[in-house]
Phi, psi and omega in degrees: 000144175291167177248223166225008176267126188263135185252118143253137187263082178322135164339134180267133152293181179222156175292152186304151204078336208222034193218044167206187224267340172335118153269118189284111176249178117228174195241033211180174210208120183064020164254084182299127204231150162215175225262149178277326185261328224269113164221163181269181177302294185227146177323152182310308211288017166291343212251332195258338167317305167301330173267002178305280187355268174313326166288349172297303172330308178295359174292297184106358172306306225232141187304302201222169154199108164264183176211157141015110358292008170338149166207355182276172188255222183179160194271307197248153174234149187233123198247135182208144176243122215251128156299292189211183158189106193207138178261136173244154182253043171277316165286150161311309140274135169310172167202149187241126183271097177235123176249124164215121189289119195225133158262122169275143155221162179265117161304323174291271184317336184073015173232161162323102204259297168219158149227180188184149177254171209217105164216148176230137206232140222187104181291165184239127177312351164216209213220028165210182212295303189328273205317294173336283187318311173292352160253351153293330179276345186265309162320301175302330168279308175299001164291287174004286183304308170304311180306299240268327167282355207257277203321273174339286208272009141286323197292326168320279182283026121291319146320307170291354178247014159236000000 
């Protein structure tokens, strides 16, 4: 059932490597690499914030969910950090890795209601920047999907213990 509660989703940061338009990759473990021609549109975590956003909505919990420029006000804030997004080349076929951190606090108390990192791992049908990018888009929606259940059933069991 829906509620009366509104979630702001704060601006996502992003970790150093991952907080420009670069697509990143590696072939060698704990050598971050980026693609010379391949760039995404905009920085992930620009791109990945609107689909957090719409799959929290789309749950139907919350009255409401915003994001930026929002300025009225909201009960819970959901704050994420893009850990990482990199297609790797260690296996014979790649797969692309995105890790993102994400904290609720409760806006009335001012405290940490949970947190949790997030990472989803998505072989890529082939071996170039394309097949990355289709298992980066298949990977953001099940991050999506994990946040957007991970948000509901805190703001749940925080209702239920106040």
């Amino acid at each position: 059932p829906k509620t009366h509660t509104v979630l702001m989703a704060s601006n996502m940061v992003a970790n150093a490597g991952y907080d420009s338009q670069k697509m990143t990759y590696l072939n060698v473990p704990y050598k971050l690499k980026a693609y010379s021609v391949n760039q995404w549109v905009s920085p992930p975590a620009q791109m990945l914030l609107p689909l957090m956003v719409k799959t929290i909505s789309q749950t139907g919990y919350f009255y409401a969910v915003v994001m930026p420029p929002y300025s009225g006000l909201s009960d819970y804030q959901l704050d994420s950090t893009l850990v990482n997004l990199q297609q790797e080349f260690i296996k014979p076929t790649s797969e692309v890795r995105l890790t993102v951190a994400v904290t609720l606090m409760s806006a009335q108390l001012n405290q940490v209601i949970a947190s949790k990192q997030f990472q989803v791992v998505v072989p890529a049908p082939g071996n170039n920047p394309y097949s990355g990018v289709l298992a980066a888009n298949h990977a953001a929606q099940m991050l999506a999907q994990d946040v957007a259940q991970f948000a509901v059933d805190q703001v749940k069991r925080q209702s239920r213990t106040h």
